[in-house]
N, C-alpha and C positions, 0 to 999 in steps of 0.2 A: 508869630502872627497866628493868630486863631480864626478864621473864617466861616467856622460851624453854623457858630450864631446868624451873618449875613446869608449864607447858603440856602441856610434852611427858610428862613424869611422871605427870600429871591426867587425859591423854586416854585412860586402860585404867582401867576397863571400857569400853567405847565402846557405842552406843545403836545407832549407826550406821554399821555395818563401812564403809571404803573398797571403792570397786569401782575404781580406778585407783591407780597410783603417787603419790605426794607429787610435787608440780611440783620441783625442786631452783633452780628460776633467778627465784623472787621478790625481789624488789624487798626492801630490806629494811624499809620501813613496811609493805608489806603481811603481813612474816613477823611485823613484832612486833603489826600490828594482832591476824591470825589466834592470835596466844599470849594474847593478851589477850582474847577472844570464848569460847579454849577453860578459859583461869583461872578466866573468869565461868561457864561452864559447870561445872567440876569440881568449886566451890563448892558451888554449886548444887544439883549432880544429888545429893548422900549429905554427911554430916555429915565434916567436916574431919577426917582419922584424927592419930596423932602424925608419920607422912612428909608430912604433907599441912601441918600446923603448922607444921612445922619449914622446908618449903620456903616458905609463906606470910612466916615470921621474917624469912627473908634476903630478902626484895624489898628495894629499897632506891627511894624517889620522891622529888621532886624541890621548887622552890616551886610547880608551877603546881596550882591544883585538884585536879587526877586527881594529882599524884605527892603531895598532903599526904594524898589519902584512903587511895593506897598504901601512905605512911609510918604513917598510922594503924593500916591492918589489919596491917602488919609490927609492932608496936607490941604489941597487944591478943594478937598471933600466941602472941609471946614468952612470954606467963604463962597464955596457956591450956591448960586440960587436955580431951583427946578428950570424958572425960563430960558436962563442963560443957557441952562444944558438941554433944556429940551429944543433950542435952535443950533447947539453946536451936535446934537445928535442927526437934528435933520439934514445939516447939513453935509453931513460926512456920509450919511447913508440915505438919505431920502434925496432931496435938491428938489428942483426943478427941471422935472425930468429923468434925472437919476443924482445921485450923488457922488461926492468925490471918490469915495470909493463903493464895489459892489462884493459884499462879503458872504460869496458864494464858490464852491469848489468849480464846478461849470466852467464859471469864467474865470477863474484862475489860472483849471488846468486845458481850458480849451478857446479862451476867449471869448466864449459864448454863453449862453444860458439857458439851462432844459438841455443839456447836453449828455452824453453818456456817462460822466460822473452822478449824476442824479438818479441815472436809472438804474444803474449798479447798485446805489446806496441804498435805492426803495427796494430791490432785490435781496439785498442785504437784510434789511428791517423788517422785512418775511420773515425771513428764515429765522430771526431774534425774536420773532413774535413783538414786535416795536409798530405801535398804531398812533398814526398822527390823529389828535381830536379833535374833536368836530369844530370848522369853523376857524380853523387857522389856516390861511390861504397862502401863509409862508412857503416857497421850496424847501423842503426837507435839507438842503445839502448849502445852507447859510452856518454861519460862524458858529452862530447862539443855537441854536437846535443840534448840532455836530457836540460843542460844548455840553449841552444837556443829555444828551443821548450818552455819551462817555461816564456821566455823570451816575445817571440811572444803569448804564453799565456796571462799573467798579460796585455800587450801592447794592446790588443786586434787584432792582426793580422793578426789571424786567424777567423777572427768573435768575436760576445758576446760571450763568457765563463763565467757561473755563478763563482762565488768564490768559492765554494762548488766543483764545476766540478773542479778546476784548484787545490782546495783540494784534491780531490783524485788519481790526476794525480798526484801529487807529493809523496803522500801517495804510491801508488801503483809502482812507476816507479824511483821515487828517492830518498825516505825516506831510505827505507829496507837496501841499499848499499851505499850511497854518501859520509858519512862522514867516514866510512871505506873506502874508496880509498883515500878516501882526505887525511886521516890519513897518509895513505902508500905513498905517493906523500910528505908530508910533510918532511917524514923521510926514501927516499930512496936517497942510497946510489950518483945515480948522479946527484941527485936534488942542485940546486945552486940559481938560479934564480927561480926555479920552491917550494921551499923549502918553500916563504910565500906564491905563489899562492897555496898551500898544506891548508897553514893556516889559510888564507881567506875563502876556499872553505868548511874547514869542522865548522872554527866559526860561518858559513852565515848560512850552514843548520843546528847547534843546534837552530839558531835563528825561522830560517824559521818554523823548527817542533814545537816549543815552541809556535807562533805565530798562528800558525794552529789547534794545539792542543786546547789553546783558544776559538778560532773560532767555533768551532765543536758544 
C-alpha cells in the first residue's frame, strides 16, 4: 500500500499550520507511517469529497490485516458517491444533536467534554510549539487533529521532535483511547465506508503501541 500520494493531497485544509520545514531525510517507515496518521486524519477531519474517493479507490493492500482493511476501503471507495458519504459522515459524527459517536479523548477518557484531557493536550502543544489556526473551532483533542498532529510529528513539521517526545505524546494523548473509538467506528451502526476506516485505524495503533513499547 503506498498512501503518500493521498496524504499529501489530505493534508490542506490543515488545523495545524507547520512552524518548520518538512524534515526531507526520513527513513522511509517513518514517511509511510506519517502518510498513514495523515490518511486517518483527512478521513476523519470532513466527509470524503469525489478527489478524496477517487484517491481513496486507488490504495491498493496487501494479505496482512491492515492491507485487507485497505483493500476493503479501496473497494467500497470505488462505488461511492460524495452524498451518500457526506450523510453517513454526518451521521456518525454530527447527528441531530450529536452523533452516534463523539471522537474526542475528553469523552472517551472521562465521559465528558472540555475535560482534562484537553487541557493537558493544549499544554502539551505549548511546549511542541503546535498552534491551532485560525478559525477551526474544533477541540484539539478529536480523532482527526490527534491524527494530524502525530503526523506533523514523525514529519518533522513542527520542528525536531526526539522519538522519545513523539513516544509520549502518543503514549499520553492517544494510546489510552484510539483503538476503543476505532473499535466503535468499525462496528457502529451507520458505519459503511467508514466500517474499514474503523479497521485501519485500530490495526495501526496495536501496531504503533507495540512498536513503541519496543522502543522504550
Amino acid at each position: 500500500m503506498d498512501a503518500n500520494a493521498i496524504a499529501a493531497d489530505a493534508a490542506e485544509p490543515t488545523s495545524f499550520p507547520p512552524s518548520d520545514g518538512i524534515s526531507s531525510a526520513l527513513p522511509d517507515e517513518d514517511r509511510m507511517r506519517a502518510s498513514f496518521y495523515a490518511l486517518l486524519a483527512a478521513l476523519l477531519a470532513r466527509p470524503a469529497d469525489k478527489d478524496m474517493l477517487a484517491a481513496c479507490a486507488a490504495l491498493e493492500g496487501d494479505d496482512a490485516p491492515l492491507g485487507k482493511a485497505v483493500s476493503t476501503l479501496a473497494r467500497l471507495a470505488r462505488s461511492a458517491q460524495p452524498r451518500q458519504v457526506n450523510r453517513e459522515f454526518h451521521d456518525l459524527f454530527i447527528g441531530l444533536g450529536r452523533g452516534e459517536l463523539l471522537p474526542y479523548a475528553s469523552y472517551y477518557l472521562t465521559g465528558f467534554l472540555h475535560e482534562k484531557p484537553l487541557a493537558k493536550l493544549r499544554g502539551d502543544m505549548i511546549d511542541l510549539g503546535i498552534e491551532r489556526a485560525e478559525g477551526v473551532a474544533e477541540p484539539e483533542d478529536n480523532i482527526a487533529s490527534l491524527m494530524e498532529m502525530m503526523a506533523g510529528l514523525i514529519r518533522g513539521e513542527f520542528g525536531a521532535v526526539p522519538e522519545a517526545r513523539q513516544r509520549d505524546f502518543f503514549n499520553t494523548h492517544i494510546a489510552p483511547w484510539a483503538e476503543h473509538f476505532f473499535t466503535d467506528l468499525e462496528g457502529a451502526k451507520a458505519s459503511v465506508l467508514y466500517a474499514p476506516v474503523g479497521t485501519m485505524g485500530r490495526l495501526f495503533m496495536e501496531i504503533e503501541k507495540t512498536a513503541f513499547r519496543m522502543e522504550a
